[in-house]
C-alpha positions as CSV (number, residue, x, y, z in Angstrom):
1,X,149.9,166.9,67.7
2,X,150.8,163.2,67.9
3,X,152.1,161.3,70.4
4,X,155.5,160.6,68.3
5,X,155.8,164.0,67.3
6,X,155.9,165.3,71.3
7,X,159.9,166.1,72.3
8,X,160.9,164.6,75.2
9,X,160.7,168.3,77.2
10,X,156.9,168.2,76.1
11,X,156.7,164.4,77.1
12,X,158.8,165.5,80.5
13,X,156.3,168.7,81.0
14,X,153.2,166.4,81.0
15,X,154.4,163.9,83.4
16,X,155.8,166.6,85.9
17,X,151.8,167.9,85.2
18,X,150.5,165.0,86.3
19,X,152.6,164.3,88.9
20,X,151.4,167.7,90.6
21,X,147.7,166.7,89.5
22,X,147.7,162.9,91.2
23,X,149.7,164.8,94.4
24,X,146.8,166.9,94.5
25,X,144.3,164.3,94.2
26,X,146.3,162.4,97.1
27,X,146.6,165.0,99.4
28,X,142.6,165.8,99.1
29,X,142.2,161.9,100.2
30,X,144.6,162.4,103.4
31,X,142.1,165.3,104.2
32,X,139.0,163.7,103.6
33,X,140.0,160.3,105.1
34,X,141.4,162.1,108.5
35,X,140.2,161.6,111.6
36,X,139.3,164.7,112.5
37,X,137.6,165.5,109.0
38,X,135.7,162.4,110.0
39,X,134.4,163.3,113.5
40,X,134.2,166.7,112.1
41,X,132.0,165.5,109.1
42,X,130.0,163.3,111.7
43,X,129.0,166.5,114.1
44,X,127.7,169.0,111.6
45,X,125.7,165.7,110.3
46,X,124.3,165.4,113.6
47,X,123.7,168.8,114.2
48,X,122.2,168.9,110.8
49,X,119.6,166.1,112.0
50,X,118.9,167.8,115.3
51,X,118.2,171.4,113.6
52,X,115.3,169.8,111.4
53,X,113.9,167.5,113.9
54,X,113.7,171.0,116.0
55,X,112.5,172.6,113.6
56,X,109.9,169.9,112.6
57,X,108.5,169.8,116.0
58,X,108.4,173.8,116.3
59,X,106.2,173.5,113.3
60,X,104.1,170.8,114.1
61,X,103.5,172.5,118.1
62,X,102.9,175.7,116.2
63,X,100.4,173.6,114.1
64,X,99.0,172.1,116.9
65,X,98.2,175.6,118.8
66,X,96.9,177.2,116.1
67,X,94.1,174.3,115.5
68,X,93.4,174.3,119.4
69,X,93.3,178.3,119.7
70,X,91.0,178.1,117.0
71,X,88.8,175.7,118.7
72,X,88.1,178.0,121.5
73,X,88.3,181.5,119.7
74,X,86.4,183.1,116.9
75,X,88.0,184.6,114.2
76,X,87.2,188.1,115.2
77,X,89.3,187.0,118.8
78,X,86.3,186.5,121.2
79,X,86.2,183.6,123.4
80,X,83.8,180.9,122.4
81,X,82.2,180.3,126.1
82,X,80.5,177.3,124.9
83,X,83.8,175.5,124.2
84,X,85.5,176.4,127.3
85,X,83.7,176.3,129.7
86,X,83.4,172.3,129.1
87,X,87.1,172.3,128.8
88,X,87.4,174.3,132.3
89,X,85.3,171.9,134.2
90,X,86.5,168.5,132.7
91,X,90.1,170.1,133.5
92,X,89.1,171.0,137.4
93,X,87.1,167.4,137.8
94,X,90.9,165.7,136.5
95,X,92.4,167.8,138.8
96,X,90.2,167.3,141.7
97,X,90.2,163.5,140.9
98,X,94.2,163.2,141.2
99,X,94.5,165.4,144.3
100,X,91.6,163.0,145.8
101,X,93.4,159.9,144.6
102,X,96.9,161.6,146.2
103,X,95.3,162.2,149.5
104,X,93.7,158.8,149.4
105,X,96.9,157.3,148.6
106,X,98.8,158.9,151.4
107,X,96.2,157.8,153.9
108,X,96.7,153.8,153.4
């Protein structure tokens, strides 16, 4: 149909269809533009950001323990003696070295 052929109740009908449709569009901006939609926006953005970065980490510790567990255990689960007993010794000889250097400390 034509633009000239449209009655004015057709032409009356489409502008009180558009009217709802642009107070539709108008009240979605009020929403979206509103404070609290904004803050609220902002905290599940945030929280967004921290779950990953959590999650990121848990994988890369989980990583991380697997390659050092590995270092000092076979694959059938037994203990690799030669590995730890290195890692024991240089771990008492730190810790012997800082209590020394506490105790020395305290005495000046």
């Amino acid at each position: 149909m034509s633009e000239a052929a449209r009655t004015p109740a057709q032409i009356e009908a489409d502008i009180t269809r558009r009217r709802q449709d642009l107070a539709l569009v108008l009240d979605e901006i009020a929403v979206r533009v509103h404070p609290q939609t904004i803050i609220q926006d902002t905290k599940a953005k945030a929280v967004s950001a921290v779950d990953r970065a959590v999650g990121q980490a848990y994988v890369a510790a989980n990583r991380t323990a697997n390659r050092v567990r590995a270092h000092f255990v076979d694959e059938d689960g037994s203990v690799r003696v030669e590995r730890v007993v290195p890692a024991a010794v240089a771990g008492a000889a730190l810790l012997g070295a800082v209590a020394g250097l506490t105790v020395w400390r305290r005495r000046r």
